[in-house]
C-alpha positions as CSV (number, residue, x, y, z in Angstrom):
1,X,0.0,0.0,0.0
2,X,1.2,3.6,-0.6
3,X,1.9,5.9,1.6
4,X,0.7,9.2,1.2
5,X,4.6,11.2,0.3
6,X,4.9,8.5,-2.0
7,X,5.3,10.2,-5.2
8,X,1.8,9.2,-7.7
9,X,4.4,8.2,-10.4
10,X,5.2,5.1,-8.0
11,X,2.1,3.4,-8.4
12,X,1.7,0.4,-10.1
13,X,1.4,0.7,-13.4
14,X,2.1,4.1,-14.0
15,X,3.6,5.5,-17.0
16,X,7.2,7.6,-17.2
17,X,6.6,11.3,-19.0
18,X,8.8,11.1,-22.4
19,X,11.8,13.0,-22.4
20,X,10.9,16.9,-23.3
21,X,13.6,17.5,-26.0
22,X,12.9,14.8,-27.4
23,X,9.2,14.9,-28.0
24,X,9.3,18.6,-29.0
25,X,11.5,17.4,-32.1
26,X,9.4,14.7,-32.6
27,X,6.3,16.7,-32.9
28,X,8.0,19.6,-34.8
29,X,9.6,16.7,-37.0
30,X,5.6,15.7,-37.1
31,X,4.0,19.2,-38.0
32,X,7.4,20.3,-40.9
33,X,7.0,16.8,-42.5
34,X,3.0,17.9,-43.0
35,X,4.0,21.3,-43.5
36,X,6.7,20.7,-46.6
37,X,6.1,17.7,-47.4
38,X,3.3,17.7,-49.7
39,X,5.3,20.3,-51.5
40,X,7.3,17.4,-53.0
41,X,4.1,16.4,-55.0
42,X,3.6,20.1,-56.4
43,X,2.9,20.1,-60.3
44,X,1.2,18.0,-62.0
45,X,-2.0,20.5,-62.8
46,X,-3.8,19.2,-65.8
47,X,-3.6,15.6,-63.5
48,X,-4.7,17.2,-60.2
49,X,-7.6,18.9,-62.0
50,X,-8.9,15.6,-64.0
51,X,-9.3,13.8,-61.0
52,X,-11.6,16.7,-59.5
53,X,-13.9,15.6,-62.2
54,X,-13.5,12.1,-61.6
55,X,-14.2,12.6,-57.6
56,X,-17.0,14.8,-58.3
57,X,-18.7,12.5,-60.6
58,X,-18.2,9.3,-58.3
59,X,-19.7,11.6,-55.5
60,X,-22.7,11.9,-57.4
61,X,-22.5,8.1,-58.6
62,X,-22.8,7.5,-54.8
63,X,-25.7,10.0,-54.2
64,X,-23.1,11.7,-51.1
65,X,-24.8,14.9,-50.2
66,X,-23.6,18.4,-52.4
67,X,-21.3,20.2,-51.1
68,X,-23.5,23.0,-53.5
69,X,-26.0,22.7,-50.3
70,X,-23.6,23.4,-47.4
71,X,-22.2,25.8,-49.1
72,X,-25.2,27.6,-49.9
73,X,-26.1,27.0,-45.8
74,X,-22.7,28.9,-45.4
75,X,-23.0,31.7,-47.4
76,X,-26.3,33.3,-46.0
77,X,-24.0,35.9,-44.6
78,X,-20.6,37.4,-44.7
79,X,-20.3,36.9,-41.1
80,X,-20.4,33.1,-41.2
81,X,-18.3,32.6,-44.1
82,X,-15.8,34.7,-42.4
83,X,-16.4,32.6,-39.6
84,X,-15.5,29.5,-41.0
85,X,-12.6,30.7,-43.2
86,X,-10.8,31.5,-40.1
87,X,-12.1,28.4,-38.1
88,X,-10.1,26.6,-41.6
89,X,-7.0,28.8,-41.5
90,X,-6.4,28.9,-37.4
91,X,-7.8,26.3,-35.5
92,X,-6.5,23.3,-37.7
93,X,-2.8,23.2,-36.1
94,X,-3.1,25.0,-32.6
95,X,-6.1,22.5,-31.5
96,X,-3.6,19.5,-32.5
97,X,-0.8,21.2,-30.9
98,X,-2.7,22.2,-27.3
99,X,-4.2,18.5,-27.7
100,X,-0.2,16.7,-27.7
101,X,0.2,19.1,-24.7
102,X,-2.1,18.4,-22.6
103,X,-1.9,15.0,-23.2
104,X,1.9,14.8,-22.4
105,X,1.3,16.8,-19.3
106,X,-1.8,14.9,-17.8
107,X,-2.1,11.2,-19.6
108,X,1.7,10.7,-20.8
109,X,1.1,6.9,-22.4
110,X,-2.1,8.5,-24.2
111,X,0.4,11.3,-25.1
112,X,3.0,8.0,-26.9
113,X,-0.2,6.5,-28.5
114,X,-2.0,9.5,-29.7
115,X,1.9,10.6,-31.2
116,X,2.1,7.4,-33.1
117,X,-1.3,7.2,-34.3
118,X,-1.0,10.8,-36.1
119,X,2.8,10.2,-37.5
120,X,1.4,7.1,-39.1
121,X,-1.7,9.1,-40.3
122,X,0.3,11.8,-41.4
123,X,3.1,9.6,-43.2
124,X,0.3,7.8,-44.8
125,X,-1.5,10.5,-46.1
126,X,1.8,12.1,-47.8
127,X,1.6,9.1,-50.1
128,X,-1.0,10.2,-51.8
129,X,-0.1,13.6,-53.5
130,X,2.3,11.5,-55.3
131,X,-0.2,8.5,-56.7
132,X,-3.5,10.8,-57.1
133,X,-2.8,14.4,-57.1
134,X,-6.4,16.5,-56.5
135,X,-7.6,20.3,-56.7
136,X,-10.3,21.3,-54.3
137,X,-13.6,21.8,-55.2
138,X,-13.3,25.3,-55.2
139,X,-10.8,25.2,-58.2
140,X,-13.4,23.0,-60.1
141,X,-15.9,25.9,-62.1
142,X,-18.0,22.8,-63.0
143,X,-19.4,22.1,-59.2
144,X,-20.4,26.2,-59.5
145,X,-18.6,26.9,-55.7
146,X,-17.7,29.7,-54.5
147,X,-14.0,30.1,-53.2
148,X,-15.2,31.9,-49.9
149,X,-11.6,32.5,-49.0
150,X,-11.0,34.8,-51.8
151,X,-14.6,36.5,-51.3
152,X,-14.7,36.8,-47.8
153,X,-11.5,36.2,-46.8
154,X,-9.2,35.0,-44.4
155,X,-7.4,32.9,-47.0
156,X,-4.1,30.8,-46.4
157,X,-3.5,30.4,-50.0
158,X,-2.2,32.1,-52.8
159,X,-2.5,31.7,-57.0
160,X,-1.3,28.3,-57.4
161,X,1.3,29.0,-59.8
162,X,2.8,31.3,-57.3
163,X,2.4,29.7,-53.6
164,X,5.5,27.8,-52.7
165,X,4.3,27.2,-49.2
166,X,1.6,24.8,-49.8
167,X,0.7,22.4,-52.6
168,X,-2.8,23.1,-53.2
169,X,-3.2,19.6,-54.9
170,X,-3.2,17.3,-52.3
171,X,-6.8,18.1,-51.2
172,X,-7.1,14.0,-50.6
173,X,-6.8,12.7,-47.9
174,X,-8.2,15.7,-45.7
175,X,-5.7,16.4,-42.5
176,X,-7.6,19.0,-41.3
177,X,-10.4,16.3,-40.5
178,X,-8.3,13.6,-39.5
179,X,-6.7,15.4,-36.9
180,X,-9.7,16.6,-36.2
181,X,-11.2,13.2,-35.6
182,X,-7.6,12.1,-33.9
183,X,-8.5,14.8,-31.3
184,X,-11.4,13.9,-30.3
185,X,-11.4,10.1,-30.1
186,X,-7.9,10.5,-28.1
187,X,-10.0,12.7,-25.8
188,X,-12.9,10.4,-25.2
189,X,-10.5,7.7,-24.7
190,X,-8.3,9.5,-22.4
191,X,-10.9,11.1,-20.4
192,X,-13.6,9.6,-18.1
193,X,-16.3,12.9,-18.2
194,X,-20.0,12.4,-19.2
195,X,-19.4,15.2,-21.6
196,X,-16.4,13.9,-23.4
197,X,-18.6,13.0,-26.4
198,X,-19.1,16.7,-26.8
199,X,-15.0,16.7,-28.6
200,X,-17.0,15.3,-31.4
201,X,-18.4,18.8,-32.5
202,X,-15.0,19.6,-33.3
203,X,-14.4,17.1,-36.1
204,X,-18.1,17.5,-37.1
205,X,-17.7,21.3,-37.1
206,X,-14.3,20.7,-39.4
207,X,-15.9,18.6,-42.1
208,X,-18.7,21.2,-42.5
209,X,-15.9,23.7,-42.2
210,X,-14.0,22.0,-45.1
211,X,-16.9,21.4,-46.8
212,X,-18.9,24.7,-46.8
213,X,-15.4,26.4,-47.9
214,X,-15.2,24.4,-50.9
215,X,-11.7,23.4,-49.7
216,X,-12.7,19.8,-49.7
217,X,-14.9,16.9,-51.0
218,X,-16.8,14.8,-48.9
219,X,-14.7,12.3,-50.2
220,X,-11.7,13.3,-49.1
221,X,-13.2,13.3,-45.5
222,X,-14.1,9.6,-45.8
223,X,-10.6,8.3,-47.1
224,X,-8.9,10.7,-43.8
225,X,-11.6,8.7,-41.3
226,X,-10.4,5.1,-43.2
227,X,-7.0,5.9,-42.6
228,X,-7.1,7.0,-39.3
229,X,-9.1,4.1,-38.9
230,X,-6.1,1.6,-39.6
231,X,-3.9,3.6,-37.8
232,X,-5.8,2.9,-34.8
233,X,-6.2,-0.7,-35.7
234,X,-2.4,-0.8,-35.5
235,X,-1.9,1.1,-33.0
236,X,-3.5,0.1,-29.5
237,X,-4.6,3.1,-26.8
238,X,-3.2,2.1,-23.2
239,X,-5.0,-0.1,-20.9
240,X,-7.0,1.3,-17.7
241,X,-7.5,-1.2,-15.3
242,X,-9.9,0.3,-11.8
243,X,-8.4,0.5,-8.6
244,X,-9.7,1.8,-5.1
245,X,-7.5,3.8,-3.7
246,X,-7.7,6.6,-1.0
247,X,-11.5,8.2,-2.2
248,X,-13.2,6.9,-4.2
249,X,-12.4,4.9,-7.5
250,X,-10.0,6.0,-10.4
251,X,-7.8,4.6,-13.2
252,X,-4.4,3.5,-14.0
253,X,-2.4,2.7,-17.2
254,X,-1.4,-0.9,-17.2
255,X,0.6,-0.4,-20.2
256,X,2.2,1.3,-22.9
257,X,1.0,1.7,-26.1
258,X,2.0,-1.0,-29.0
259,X,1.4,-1.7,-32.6
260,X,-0.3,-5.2,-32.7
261,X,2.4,-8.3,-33.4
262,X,5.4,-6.1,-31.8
263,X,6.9,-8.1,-29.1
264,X,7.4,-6.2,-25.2
């Protein structure tokens, strides 16, 4: 039994914190390699814009919903397209980032799992620029959308043939929603509140967000969620196992994270 100036670390079970240095060049490693490098797949225009067409028309094949009728939801006023172009351009990276944090501060083997499950997403997803290069919806004049960063600004693009900091064809598979997703499935696992479900506005406000903005297809949505999918697949959360302890009930880790098949 513990005593109480035993340090909470001691328990049974418990979980070491990952080195700081370390994990702050793993994450920045994490956010440059999604930053730059989709700009290794730049080009290939006349490609990028042919498979627009193609994903539109299998959308409609598949009877998805239009992305003509959120956006049309959208732009009943400036406000809320405004509104959403800077819920696009800002939240995307700091909610990820204030996510790994908090994680690494209050549920450290959460913090190893939710790490791995986003590098493998993210790595994953760089594949595909390569293969099947896409423009967004909003660069497609046949699906009659409005580019509602241009209108109504804030945008985080430029002309294509001139922004070197993004490659605007690589709107498949959709980060911005996978993360999104990421966040709030490591939250609900992580977290024992009745209201933890409620982190599932934020990927739902995101793929409205993505949608309505004509940034992406629903499609691209879909393949982000499959992805993540087998990432998790792979990659197990940790295990809580219940102990009574001091007041009441609570939880401790059991055991690190793991990719299924890899030995201990």
């Amino acid at each position: 039994m513990r005593s109480q100036s035993e340090p909470a670390s001691a328990e049974p079970g418990a979980i070491a914190r990952p080195p700081l240095v370390r994990e702050l060049l793993l994450v920045a490693g994490l956010f440059l390699v999604y930053k730059f490098g989709r700009q290794l797949a730049t080009g290939h225009t006349a490609e990028a814009l042919h498979n627009a067409h193609r994903i539109w028309d299998l959308e409609r094949t598949l009877h998805l919903p239009s992305e003509v009728d959120v956006q049309s939801a959208l732009l009943h006023g400036d406000t809320l397209a405004h509104l959403a172009n800077t819920y696009y351009a800002t939240i995307h990276f700091p909610a990820t980032l204030a996510f790994l944090v908090w994680l690494y501060l209050r549920r450290p083997a959460h913090y190893v799992w939710a790490r791995r499950v986003l590098a493998l997403v993210t790595a994953a997803a760089l594949v595909l620029p390569f293969t099947f290069p896409l423009a967004p919806p909003r660069m497609l004049a046949a699906t009659g959308l409005v580019d509602t960063a241009r209108v109504y600004g804030p945008s985080v693009y430029g002309p294509p043939s001139s922004d070197h900091l993004s490659n605007q064809f690589a709107a498949m598979p959709s980060l911005h929603f996978g993360w999104a997703l990421m966040v709030a499935i490591g939250l609900i696992v992580a977290t024992r509140s009745r209201w933890r479900w409620l982190w599932l506005l934020h990927p739902a406000i995101t793929l409205l967000v993505i949608v309505g903005t004509a940034n992406h297809y629903w499609l691209d949505a879909i393949v982000a969620t499959a992805m993540l999918g087998v990432a998790l697949a792979l990659i197990h959360p940790p295990h809580r196992t219940a102990t009574t302890a001091g007041r009441g009930t609570r939880h401790l880790v059991s055991e690190e994270p793991a990719l299924v098949g890899a030995g201990r």
